[in-house]
N, CA, C and O atoms as a Tinker XYZ file with bonds, in Angstrom:
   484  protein
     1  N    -10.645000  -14.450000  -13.645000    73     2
     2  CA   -11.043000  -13.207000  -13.015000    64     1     3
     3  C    -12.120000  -13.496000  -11.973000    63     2     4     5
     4  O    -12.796000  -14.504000  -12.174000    81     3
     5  N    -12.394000  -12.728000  -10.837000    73     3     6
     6  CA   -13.368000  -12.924000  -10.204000    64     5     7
     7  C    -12.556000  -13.871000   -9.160000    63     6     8     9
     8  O    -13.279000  -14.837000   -8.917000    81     7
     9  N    -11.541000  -13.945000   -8.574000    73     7    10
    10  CA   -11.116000  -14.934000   -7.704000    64     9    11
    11  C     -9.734000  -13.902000   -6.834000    63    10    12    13
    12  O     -8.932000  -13.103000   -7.317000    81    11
    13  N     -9.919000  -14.322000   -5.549000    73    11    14
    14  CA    -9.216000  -14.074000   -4.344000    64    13    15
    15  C     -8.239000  -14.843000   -3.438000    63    14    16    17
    16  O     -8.014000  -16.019000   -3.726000    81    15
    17  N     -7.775000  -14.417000   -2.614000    73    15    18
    18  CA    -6.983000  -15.577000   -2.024000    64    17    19
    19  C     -6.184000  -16.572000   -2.339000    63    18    20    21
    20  O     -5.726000  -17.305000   -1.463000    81    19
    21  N     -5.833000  -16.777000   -3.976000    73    19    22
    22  CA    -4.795000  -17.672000   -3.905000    64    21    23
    23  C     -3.479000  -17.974000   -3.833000    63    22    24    25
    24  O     -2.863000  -19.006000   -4.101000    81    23
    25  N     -3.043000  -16.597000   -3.308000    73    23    26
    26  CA    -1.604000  -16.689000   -3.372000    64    25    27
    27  C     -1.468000  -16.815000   -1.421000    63    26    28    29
    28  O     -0.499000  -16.250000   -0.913000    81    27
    29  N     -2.186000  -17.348000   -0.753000    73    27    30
    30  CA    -2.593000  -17.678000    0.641000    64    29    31
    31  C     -2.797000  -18.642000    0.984000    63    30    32    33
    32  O     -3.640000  -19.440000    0.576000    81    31
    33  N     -1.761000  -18.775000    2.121000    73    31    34
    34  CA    -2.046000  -20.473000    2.436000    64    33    35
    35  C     -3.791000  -20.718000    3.210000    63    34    36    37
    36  O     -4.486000  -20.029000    3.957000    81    35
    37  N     -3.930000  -21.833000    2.660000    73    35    38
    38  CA    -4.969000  -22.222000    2.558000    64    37    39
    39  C     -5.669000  -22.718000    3.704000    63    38    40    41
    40  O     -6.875000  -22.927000    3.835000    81    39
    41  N     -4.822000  -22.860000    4.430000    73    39    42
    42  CA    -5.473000  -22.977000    6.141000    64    41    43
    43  C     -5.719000  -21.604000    7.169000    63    42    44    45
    44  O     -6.323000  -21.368000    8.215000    81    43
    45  N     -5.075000  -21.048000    6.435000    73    43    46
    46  CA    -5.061000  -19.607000    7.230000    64    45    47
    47  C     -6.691000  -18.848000    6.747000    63    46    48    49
    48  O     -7.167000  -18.438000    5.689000    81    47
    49  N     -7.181000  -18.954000    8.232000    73    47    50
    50  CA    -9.002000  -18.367000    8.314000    64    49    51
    51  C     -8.962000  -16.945000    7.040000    63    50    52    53
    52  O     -7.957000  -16.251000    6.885000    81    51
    53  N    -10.412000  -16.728000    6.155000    73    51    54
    54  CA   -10.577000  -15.899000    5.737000    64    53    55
    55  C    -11.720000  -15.236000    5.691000    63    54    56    57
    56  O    -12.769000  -15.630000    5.180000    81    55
    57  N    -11.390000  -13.569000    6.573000    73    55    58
    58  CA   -12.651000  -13.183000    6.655000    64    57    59
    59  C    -13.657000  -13.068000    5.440000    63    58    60    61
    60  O    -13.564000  -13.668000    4.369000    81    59
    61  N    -14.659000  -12.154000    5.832000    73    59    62
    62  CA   -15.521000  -11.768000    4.733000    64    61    63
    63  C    -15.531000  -10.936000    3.626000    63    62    64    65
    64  O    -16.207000  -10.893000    2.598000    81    63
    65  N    -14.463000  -10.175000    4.159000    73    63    66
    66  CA   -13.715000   -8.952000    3.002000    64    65    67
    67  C    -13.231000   -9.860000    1.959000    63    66    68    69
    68  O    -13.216000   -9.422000    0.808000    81    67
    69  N    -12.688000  -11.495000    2.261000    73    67    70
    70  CA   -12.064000  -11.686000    0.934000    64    69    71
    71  C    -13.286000  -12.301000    0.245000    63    70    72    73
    72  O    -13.198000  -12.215000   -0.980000    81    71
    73  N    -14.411000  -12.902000    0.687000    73    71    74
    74  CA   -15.813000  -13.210000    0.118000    64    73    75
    75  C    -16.265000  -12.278000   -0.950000    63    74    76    77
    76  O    -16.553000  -12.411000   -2.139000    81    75
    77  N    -16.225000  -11.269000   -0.093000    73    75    78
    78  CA   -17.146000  -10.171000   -1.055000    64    77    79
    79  C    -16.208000   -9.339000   -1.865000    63    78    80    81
    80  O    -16.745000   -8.287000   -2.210000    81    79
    81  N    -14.869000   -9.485000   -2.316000    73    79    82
    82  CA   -14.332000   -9.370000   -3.128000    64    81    83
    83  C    -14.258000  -10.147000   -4.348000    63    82    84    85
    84  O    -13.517000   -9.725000   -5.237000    81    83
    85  N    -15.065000  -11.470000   -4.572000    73    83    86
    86  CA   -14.910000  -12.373000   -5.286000    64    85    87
    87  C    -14.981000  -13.859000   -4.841000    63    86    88    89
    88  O    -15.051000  -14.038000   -3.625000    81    87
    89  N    -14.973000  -15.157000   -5.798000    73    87    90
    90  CA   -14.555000  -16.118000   -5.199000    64    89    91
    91  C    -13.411000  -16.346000   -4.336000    63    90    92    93
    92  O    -12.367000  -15.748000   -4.598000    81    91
    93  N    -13.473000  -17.205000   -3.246000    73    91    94
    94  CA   -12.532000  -17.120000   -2.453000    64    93    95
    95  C    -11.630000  -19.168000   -2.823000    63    94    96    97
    96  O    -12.145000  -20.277000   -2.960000    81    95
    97  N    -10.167000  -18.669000   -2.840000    73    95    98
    98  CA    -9.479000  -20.204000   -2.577000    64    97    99
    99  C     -9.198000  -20.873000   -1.413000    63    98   100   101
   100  O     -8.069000  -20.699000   -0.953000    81    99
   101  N    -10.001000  -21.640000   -0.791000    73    99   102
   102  CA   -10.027000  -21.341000    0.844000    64   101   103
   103  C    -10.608000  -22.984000    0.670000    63   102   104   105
   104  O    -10.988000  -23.423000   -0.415000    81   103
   105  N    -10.593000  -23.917000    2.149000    73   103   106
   106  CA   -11.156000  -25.017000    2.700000    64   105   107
   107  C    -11.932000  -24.821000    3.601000    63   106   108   109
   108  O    -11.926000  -24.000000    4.518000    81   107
   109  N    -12.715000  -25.720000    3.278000    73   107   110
   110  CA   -14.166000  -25.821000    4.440000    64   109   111
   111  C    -13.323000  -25.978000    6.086000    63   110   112   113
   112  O    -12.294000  -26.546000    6.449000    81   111
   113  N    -14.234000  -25.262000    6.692000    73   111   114
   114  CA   -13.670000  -25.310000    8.502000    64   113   115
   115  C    -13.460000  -26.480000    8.598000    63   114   116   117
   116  O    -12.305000  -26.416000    9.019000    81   115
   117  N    -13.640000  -27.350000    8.545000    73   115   118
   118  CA   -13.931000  -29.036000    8.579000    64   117   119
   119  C    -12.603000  -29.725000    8.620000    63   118   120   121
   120  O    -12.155000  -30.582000    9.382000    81   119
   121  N    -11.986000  -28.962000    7.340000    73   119   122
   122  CA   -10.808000  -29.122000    6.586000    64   121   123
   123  C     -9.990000  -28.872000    6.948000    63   122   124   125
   124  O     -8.961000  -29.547000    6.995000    81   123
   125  N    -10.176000  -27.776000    7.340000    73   123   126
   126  CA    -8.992000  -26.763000    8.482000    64   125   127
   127  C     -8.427000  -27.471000    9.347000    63   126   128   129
   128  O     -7.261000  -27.861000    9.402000    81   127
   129  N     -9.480000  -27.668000   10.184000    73   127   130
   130  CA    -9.223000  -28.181000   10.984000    64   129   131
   131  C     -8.633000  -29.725000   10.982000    63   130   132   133
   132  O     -7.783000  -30.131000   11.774000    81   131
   133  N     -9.133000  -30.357000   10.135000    73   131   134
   134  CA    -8.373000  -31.722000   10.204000    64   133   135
   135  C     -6.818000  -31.639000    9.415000    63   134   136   137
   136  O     -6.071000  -32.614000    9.334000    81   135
   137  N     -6.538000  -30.433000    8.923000    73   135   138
   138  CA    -4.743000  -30.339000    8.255000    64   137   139
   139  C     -4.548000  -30.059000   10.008000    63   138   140   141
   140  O     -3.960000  -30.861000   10.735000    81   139
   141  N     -5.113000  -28.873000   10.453000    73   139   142
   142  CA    -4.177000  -28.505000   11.287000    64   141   143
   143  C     -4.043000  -29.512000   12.449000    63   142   144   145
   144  O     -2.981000  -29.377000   13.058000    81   143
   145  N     -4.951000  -30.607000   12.966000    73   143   146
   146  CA    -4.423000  -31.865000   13.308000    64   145   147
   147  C     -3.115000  -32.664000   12.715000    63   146   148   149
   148  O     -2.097000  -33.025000   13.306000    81   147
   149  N     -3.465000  -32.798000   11.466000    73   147   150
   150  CA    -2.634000  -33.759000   11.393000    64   149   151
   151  C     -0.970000  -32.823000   10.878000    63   150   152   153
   152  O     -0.047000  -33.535000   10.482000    81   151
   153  N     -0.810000  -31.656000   10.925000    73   151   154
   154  CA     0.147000  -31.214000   10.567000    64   153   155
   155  C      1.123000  -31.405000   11.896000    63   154   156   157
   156  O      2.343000  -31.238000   11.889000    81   155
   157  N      0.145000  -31.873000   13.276000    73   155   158
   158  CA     1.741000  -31.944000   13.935000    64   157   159
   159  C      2.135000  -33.624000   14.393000    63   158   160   161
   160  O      2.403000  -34.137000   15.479000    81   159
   161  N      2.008000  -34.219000   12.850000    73   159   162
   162  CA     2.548000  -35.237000   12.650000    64   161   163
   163  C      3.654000  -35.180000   11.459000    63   162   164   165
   164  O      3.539000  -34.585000   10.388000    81   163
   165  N      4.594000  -35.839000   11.851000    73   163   166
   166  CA     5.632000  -36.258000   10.128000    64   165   167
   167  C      5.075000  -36.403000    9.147000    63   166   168   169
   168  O      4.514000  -37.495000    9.054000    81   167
   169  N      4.907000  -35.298000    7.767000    73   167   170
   170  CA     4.410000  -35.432000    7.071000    64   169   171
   171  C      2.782000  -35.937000    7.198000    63   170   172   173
   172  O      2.325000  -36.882000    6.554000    81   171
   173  N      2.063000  -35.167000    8.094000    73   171   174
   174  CA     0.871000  -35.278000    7.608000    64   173   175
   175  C      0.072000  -36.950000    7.615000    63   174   176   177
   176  O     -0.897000  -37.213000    6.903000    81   175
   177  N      0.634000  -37.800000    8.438000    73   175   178
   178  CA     0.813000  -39.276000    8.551000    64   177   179
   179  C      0.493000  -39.425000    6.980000    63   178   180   181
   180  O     -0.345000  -40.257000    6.634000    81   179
   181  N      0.679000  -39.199000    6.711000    73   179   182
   182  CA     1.140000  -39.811000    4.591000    64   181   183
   183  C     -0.355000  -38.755000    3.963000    63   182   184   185
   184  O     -0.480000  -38.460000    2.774000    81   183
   185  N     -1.427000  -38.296000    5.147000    73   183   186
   186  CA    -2.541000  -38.073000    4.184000    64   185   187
   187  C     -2.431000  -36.325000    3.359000    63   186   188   189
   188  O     -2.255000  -35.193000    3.811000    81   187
   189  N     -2.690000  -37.027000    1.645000    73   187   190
   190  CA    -2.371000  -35.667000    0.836000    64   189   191
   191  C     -3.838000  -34.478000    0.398000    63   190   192   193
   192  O     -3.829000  -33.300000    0.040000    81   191
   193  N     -4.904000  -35.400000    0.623000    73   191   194
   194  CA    -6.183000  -35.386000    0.608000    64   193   195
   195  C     -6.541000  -34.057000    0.868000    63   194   196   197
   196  O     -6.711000  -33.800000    2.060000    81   195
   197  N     -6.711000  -33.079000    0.008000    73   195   198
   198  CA    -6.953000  -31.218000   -0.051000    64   197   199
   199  C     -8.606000  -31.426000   -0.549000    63   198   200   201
   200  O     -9.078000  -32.347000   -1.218000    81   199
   201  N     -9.184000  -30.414000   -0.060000    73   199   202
   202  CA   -10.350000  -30.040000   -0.865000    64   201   203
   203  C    -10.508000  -28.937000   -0.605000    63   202   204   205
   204  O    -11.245000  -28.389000    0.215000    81   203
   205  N     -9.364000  -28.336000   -1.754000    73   203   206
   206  CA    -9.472000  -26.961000   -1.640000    64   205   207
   207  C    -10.599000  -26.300000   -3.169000    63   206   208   209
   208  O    -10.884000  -26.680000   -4.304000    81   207
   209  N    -10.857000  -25.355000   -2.429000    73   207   210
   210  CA   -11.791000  -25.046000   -3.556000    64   209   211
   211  C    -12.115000  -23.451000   -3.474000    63   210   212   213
   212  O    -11.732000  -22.539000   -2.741000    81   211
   213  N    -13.254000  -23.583000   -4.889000    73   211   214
   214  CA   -13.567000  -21.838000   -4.561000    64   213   215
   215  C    -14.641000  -21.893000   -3.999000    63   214   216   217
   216  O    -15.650000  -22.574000   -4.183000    81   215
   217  N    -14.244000  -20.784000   -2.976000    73   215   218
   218  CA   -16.316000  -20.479000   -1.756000    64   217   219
   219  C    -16.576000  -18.792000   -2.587000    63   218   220   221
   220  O    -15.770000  -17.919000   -2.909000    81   219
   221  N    -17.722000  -18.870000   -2.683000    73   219   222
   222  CA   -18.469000  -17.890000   -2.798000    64   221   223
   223  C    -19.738000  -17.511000   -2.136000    63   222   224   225
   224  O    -20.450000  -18.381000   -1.636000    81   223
   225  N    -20.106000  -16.068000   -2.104000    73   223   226
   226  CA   -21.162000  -15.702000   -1.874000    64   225   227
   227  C    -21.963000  -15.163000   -3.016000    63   226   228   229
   228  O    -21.739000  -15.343000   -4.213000    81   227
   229  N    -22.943000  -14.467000   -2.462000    73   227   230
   230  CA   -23.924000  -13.509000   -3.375000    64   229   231
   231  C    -23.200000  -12.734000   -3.899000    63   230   232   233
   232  O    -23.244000  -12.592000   -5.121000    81   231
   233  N    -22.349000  -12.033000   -3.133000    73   231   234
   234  CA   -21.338000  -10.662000   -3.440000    64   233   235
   235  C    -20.417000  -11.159000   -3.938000    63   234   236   237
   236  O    -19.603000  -10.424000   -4.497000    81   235
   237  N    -20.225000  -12.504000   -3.917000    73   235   238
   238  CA   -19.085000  -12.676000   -4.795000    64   237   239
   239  C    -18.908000  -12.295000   -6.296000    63   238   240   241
   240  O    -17.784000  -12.101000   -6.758000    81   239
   241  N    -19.974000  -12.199000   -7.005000    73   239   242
   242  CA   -20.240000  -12.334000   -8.491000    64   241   243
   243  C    -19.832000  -13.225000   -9.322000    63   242   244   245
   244  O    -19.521000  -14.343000   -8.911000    81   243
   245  N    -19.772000  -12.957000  -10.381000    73   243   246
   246  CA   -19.064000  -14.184000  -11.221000    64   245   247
   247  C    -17.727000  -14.381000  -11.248000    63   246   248   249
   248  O    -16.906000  -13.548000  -10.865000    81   247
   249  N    -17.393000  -15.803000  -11.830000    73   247   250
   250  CA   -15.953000  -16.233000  -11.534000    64   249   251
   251  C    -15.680000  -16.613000  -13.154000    63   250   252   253
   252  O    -16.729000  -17.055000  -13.621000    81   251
   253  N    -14.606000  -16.581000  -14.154000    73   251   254
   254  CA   -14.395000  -16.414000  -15.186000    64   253   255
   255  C    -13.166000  -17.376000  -15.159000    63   254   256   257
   256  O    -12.093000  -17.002000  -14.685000    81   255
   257  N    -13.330000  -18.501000  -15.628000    73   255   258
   258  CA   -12.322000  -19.912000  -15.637000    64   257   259
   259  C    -11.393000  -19.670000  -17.126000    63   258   260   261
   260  O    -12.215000  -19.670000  -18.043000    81   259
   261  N    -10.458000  -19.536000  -17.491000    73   259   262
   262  CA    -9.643000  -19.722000  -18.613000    64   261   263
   263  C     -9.689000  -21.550000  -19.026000    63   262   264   265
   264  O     -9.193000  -22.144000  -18.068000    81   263
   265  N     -9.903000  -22.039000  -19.569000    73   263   266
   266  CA    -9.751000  -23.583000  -20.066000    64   265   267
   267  C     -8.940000  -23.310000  -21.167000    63   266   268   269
   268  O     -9.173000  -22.520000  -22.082000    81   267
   269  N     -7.723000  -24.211000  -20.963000    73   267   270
   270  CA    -6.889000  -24.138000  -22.339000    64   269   271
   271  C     -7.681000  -25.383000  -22.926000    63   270   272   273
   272  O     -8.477000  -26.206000  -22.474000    81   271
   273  N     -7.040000  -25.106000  -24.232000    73   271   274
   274  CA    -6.684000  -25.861000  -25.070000    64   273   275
   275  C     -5.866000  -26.788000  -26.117000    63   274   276   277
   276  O     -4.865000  -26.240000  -26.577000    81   275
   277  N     -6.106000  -27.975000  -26.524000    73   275   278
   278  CA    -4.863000  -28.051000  -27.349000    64   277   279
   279  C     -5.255000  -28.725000  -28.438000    63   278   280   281
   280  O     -6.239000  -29.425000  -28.679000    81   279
   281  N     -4.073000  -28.310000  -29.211000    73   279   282
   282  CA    -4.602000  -28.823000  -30.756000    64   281   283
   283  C     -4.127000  -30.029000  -31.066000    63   282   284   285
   284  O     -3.733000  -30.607000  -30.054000    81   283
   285  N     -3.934000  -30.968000  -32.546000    73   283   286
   286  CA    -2.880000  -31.759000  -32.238000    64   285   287
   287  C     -1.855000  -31.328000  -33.228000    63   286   288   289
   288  O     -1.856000  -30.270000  -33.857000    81   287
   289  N     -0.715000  -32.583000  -33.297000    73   287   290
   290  CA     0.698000  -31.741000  -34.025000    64   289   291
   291  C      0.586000  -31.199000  -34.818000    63   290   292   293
   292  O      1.158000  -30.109000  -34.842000    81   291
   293  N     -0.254000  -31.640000  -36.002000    73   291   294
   294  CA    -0.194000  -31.546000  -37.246000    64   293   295
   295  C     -1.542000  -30.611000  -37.760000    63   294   296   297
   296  O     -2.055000  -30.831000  -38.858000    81   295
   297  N     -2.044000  -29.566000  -36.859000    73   295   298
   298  CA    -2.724000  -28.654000  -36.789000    64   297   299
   299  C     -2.158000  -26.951000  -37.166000    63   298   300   301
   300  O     -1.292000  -26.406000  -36.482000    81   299
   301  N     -2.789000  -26.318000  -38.295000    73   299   302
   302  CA    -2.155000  -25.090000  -38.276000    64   301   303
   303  C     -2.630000  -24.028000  -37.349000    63   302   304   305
   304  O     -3.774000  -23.955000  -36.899000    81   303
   305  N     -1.626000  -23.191000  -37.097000    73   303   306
   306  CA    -1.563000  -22.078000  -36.137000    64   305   307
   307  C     -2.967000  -21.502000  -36.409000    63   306   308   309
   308  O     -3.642000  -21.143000  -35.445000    81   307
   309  N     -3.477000  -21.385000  -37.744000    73   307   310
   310  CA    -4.185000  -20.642000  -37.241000    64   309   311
   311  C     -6.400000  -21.702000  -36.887000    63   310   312   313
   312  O     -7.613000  -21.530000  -37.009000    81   311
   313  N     -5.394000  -22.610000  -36.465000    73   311   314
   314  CA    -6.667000  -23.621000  -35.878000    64   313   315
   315  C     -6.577000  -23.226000  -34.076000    63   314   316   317
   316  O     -5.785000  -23.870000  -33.387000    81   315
   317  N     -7.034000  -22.657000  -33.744000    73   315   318
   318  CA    -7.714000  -21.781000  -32.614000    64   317   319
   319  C     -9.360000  -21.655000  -32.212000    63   318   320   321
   320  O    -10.173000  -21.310000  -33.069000    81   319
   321  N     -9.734000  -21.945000  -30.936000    73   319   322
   322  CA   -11.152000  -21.095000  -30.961000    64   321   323
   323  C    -11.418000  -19.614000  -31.337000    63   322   324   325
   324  O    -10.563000  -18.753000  -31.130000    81   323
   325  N    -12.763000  -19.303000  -31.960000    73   323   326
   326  CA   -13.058000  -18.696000  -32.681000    64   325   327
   327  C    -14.293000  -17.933000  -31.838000    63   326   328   329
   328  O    -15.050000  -18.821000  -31.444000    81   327
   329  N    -14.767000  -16.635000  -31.423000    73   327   330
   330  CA   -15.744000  -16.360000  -30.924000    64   329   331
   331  C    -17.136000  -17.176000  -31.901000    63   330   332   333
   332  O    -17.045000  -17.357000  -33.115000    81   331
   333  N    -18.112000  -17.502000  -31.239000    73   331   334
   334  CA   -19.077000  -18.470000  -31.494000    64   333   335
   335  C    -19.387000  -19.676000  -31.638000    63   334   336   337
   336  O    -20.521000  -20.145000  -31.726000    81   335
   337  N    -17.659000  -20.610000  -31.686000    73   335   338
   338  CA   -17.062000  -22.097000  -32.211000    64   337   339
   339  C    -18.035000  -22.546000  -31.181000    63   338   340   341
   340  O    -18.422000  -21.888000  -30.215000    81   339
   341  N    -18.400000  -23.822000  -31.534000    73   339   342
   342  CA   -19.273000  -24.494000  -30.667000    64   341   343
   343  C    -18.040000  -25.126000  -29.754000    63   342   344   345
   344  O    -16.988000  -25.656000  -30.113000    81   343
   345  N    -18.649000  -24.829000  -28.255000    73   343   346
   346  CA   -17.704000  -25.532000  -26.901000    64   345   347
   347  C    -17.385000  -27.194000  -27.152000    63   346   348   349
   348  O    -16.611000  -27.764000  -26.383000    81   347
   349  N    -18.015000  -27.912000  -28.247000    73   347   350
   350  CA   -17.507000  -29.168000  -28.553000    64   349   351
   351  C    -16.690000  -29.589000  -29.299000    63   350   352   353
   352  O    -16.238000  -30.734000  -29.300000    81   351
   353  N    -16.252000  -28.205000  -30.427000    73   351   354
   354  CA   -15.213000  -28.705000  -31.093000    64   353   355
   355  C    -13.913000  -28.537000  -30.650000    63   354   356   357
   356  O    -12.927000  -28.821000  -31.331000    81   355
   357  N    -13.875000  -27.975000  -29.257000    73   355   358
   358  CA   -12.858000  -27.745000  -28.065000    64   357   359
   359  C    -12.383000  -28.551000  -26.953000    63   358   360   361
   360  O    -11.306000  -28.593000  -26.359000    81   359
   361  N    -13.485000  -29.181000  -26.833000    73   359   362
   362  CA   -13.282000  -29.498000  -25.779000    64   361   363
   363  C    -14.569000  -30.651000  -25.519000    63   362   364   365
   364  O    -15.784000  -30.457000  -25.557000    81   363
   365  N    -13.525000  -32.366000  -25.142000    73   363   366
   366  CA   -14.700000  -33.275000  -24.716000    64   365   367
   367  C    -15.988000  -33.571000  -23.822000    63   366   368   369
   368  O    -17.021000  -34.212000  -24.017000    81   367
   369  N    -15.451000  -32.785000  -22.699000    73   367   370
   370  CA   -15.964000  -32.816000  -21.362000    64   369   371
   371  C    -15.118000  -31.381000  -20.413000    63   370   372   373
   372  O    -13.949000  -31.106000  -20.143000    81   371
   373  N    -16.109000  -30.914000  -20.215000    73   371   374
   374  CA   -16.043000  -29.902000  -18.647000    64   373   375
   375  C    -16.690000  -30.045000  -17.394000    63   374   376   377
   376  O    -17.912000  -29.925000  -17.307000    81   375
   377  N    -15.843000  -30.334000  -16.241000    73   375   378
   378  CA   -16.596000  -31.516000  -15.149000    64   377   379
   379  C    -16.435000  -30.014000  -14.075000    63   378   380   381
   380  O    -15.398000  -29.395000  -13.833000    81   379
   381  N    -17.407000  -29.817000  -13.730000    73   379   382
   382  CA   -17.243000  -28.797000  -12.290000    64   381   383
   383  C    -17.941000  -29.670000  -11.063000    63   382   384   385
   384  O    -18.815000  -30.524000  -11.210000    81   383
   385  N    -17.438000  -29.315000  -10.027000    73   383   386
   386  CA   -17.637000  -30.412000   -8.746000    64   385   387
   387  C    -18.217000  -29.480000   -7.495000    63   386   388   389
   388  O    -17.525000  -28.484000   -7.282000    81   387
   389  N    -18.916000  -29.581000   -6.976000    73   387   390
   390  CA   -19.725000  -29.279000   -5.884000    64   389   391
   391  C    -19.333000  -29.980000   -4.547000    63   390   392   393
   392  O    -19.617000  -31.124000   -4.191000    81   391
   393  N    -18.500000  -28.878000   -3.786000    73   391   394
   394  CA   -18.025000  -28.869000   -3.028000    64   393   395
   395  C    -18.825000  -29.563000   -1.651000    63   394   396   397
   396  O    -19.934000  -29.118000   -1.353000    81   395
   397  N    -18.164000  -30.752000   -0.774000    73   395   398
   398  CA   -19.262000  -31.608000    0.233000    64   397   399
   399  C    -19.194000  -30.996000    1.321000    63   398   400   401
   400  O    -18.263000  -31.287000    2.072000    81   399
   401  N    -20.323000  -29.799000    1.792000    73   399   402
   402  CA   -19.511000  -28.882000    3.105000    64   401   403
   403  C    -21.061000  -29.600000    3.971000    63   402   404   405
   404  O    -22.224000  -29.347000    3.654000    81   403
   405  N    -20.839000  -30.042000    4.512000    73   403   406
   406  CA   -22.032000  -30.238000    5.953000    64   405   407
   407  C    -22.918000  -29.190000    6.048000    63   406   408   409
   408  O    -24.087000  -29.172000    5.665000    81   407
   409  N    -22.085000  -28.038000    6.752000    73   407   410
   410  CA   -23.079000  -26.527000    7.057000    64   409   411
   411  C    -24.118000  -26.319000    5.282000    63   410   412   413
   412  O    -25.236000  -25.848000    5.078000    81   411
   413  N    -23.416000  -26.728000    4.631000    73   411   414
   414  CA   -24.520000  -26.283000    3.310000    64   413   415
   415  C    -25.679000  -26.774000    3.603000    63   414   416   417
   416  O    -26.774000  -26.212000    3.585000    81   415
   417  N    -25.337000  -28.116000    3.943000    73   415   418
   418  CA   -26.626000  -28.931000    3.694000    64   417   419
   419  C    -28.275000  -28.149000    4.754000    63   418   420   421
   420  O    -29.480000  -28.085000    4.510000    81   419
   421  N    -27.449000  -27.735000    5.837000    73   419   422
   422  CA   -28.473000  -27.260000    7.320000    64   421   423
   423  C    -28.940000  -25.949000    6.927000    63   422   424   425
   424  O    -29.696000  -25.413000    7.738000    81   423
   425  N    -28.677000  -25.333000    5.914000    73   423   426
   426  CA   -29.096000  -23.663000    5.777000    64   425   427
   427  C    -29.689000  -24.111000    4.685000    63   426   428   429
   428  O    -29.007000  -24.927000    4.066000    81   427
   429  N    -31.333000  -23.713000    3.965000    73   427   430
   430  CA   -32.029000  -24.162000    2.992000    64   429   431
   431  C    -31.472000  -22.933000    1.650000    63   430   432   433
   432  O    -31.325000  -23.236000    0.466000    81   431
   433  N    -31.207000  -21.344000    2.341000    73   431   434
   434  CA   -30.776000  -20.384000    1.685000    64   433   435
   435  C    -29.254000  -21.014000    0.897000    63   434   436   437
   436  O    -28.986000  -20.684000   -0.258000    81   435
   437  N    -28.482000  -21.804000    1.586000    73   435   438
   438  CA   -27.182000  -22.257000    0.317000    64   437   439
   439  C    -27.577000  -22.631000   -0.923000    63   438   440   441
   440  O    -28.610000  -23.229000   -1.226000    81   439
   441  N    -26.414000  -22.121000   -1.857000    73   439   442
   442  CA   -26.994000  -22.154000   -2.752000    64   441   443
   443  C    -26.737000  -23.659000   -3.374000    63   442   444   445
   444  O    -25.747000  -24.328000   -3.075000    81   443
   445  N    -28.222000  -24.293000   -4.683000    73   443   446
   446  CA   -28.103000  -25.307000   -4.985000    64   445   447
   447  C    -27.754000  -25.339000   -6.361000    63   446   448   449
   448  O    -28.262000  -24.761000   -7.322000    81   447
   449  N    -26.557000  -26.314000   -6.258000    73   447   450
   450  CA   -25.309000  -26.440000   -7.538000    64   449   451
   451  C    -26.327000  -26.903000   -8.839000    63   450   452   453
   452  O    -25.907000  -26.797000   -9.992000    81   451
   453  N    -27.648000  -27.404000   -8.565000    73   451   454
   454  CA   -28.294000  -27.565000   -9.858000    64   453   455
   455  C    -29.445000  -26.883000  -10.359000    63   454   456   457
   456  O    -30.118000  -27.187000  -11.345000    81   455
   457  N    -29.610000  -25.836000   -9.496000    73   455   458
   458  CA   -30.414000  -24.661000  -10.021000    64   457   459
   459  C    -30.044000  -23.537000   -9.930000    63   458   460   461
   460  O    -30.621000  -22.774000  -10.704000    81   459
   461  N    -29.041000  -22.938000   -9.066000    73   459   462
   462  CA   -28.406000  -21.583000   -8.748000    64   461   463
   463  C    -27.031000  -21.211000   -9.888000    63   462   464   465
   464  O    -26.541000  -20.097000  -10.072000    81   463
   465  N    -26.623000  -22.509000  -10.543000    73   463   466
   466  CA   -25.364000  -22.067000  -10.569000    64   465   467
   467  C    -25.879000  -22.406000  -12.126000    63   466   468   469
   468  O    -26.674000  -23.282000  -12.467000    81   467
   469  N    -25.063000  -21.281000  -13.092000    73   467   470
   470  CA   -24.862000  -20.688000  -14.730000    64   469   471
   471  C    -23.686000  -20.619000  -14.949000    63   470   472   473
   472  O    -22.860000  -19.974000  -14.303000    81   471
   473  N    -23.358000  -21.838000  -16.670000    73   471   474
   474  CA   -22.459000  -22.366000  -16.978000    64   473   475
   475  C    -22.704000  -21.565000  -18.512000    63   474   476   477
   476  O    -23.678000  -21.607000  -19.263000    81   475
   477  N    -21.554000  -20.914000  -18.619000    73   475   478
   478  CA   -21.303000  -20.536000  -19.770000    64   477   479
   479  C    -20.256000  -21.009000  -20.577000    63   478   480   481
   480  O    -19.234000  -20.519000  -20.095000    81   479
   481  N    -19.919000  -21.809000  -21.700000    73   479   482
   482  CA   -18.574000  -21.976000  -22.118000    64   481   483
   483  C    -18.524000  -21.528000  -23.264000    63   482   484
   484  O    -17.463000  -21.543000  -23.887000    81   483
């Protein structure tokens, strides 16, 4: 929940209406621009290299990730998370990645991935 734009191709510019509706699924200008170079080559000269991601703002609010899970074979049905289960008996590792946009770095107001941003699992 909390997410926009992904049923949109991903090079195609997105204003601010889809920002402030939520996270947006969108590539840095950067990005853009280097598909839409190399798209008028055969296949992209071989490069598959996306960094697509979610952009947000202030107005975006929160973004609400589903993480499955899995059990193993010989686990009964009713072995499931449980409201309160500790996030480790679920799950080894949850890696979130901080997107490398240039313009972040030059505006001091962007926000910083190790003090701005709240991880709930």
């Amino acid at each position: 929940a909390g997410t926009v734009a992904e049923d949109l191709e991903v090079t195609m510019p997105k204003s601010q209406y889809f920002y402030n509706k939520g996270w947006t699924f969108d590539l840095s200008e950067s990005e853009k621009r280097a598909k839409r170079r190399l798209s008028l080559y055969p296949d992209g000269l071989g490069f598959r290299d996306s960094k697509e991601a979610y952009y947000g703002i202030y107005e975006s609010s929160n973004m609400t990730i589903f993480l499955p899970y899995e059990t193993d074979e010989n686990s009964v049905v009713s072995d499931v998370p449980k409201v309160n289960d500790p996030a480790s008996d679920w799950y080894e590792s949850v890696i979130l990645c901080e997107v490398n946009a240039k313009t972040l770095d030059d505006n001091p107001d962007s926000c910083n991935f190790a003090s701005d941003i709240g991880v709930s699992i």
